[in-house]
MIDOSE-1310 file (N, C-alpha, C; in nm, 2 decimals, decimal comma, always signed):
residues 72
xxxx	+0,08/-0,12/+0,00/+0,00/+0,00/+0,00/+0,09/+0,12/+0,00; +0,08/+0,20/-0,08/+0,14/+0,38/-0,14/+0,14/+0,44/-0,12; +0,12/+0,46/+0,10/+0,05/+0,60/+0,14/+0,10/+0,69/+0,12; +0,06/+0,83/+0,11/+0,12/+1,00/+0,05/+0,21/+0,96/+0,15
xxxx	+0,35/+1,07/+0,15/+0,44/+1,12/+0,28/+0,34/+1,21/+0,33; +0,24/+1,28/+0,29/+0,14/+1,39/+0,34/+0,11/+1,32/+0,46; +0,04/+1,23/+0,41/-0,05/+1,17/+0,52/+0,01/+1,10/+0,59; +0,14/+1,03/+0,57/+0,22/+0,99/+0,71/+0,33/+1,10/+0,80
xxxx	+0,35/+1,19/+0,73/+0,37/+1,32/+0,84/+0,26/+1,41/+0,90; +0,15/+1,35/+0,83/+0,01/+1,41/+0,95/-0,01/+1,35/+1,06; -0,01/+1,19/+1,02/+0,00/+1,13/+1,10/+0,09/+1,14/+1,26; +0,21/+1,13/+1,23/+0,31/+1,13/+1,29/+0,33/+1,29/+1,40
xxxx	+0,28/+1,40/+1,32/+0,29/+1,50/+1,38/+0,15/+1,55/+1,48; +0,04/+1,45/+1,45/-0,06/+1,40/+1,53/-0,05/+1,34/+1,64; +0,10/+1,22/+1,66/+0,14/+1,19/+1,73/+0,24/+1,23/+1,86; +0,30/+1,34/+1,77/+0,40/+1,39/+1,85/+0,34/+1,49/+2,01
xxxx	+0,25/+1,50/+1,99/+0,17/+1,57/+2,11/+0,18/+1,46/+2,24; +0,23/+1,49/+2,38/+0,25/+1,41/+2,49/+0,14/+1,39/+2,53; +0,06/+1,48/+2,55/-0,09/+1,43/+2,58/-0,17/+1,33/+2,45; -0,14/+1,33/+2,36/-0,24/+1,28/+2,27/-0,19/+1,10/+2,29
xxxx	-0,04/+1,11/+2,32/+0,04/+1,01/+2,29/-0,04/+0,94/+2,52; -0,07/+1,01/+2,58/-0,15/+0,98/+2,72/-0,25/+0,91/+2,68; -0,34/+1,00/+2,57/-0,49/+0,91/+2,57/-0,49/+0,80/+2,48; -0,42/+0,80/+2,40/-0,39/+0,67/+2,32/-0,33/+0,54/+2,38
xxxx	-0,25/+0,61/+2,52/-0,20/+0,47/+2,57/-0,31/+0,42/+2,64; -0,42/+0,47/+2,72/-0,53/+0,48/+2,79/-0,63/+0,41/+2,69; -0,61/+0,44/+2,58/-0,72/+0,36/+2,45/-0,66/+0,26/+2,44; -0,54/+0,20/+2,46/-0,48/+0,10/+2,40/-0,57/-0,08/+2,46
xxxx	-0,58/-0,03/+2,58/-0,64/-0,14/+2,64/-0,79/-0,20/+2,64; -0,89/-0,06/+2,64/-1,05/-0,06/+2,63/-1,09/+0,05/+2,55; -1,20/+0,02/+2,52/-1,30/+0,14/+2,52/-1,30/+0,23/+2,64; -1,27/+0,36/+2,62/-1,32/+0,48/+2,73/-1,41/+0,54/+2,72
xxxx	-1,47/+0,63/+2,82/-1,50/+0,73/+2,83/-1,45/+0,85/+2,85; -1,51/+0,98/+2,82/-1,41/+1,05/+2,82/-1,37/+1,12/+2,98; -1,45/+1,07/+3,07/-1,48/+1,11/+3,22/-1,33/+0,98/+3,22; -1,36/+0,85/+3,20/-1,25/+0,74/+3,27/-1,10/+0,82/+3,15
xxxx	-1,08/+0,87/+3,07/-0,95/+0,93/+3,04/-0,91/+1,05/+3,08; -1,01/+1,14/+3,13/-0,97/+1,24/+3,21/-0,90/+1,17/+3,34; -0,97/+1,08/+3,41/-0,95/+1,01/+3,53/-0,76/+0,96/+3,55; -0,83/+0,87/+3,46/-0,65/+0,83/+3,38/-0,53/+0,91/+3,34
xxxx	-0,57/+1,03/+3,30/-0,46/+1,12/+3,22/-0,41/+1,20/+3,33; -0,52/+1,23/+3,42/-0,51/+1,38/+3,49/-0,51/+1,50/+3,39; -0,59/+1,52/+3,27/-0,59/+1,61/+3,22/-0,75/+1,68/+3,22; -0,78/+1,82/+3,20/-0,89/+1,83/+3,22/-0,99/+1,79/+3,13
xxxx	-1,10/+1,81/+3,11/-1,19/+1,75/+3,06/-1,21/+1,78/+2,91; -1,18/+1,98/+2,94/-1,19/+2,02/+2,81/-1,10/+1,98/+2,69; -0,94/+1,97/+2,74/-0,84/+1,92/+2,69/-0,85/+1,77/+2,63; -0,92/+1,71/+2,70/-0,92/+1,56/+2,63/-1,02/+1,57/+2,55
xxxx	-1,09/+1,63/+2,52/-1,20/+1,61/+2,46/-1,16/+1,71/+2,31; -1,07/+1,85/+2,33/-1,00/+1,86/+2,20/-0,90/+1,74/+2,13; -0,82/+1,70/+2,22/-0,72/+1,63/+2,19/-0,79/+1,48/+2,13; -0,88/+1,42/+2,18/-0,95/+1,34/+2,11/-1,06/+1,36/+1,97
xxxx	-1,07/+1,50/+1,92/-1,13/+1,52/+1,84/-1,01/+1,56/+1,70; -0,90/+1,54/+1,73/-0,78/+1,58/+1,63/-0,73/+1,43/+1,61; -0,76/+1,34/+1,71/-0,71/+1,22/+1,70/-0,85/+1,14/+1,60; -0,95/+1,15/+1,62/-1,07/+1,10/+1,50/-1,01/+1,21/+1,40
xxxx	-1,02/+1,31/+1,40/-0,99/+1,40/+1,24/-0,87/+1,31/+1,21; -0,78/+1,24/+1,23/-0,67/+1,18/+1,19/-0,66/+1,03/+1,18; -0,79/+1,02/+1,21/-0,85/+0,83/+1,23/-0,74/+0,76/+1,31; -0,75/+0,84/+1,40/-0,63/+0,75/+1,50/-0,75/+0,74/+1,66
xxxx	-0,86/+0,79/+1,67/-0,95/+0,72/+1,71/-1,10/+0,71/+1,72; -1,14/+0,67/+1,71/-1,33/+0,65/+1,65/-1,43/+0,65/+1,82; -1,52/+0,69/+1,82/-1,64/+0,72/+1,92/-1,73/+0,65/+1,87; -1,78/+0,62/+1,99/-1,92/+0,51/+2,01/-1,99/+0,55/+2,07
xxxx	-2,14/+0,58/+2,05/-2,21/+0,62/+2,18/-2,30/+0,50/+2,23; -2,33/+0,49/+2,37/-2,34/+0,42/+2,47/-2,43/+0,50/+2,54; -2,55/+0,51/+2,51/-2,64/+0,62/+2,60/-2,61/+0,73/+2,57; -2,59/+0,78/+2,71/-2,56/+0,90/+2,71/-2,42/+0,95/+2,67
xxxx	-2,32/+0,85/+2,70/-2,18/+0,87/+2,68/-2,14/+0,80/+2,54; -2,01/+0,89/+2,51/-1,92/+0,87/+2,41/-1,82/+0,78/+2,43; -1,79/+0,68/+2,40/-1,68/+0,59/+2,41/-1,59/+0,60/+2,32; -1,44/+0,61/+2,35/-1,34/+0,57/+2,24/-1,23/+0,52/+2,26
């Protein structure tokens, strides 16, 4: 497979963030919520919840809803 260098230096520079590279290890195991990766991260709520919305724009994570809550 032929991917652009575009899209794997988006990638990659999607990754280079310490926080993003927190909630991804926190995703590595389960489905979250974004209350249980705040919990996990110690980061605030507003921040994970940007940081997780740059990580779907980059399909490095996908949301589920579960009721009321978002899982990812």
């Amino acid at each position: 497979m032929d991917v652009p260098i575009d899209t794997i230096a988006a990638v990659f520079k999607t990754l280079s963030d310490t926080n993003r590279l927190r909630i991804i290890r926190v995703l590595t195991t389960d489905c979250e919520s974004v209350s249980a990766i705040v919990e996990a991260t110690g980061l605030s709520q507003p921040l994970v919840s940007h940081h997780l919305n740059v990580l779907r724009k980059h399909g490095l994570a996908r949301a589920e809803r579960r009721g009321a809550y978002i899982y990812y």
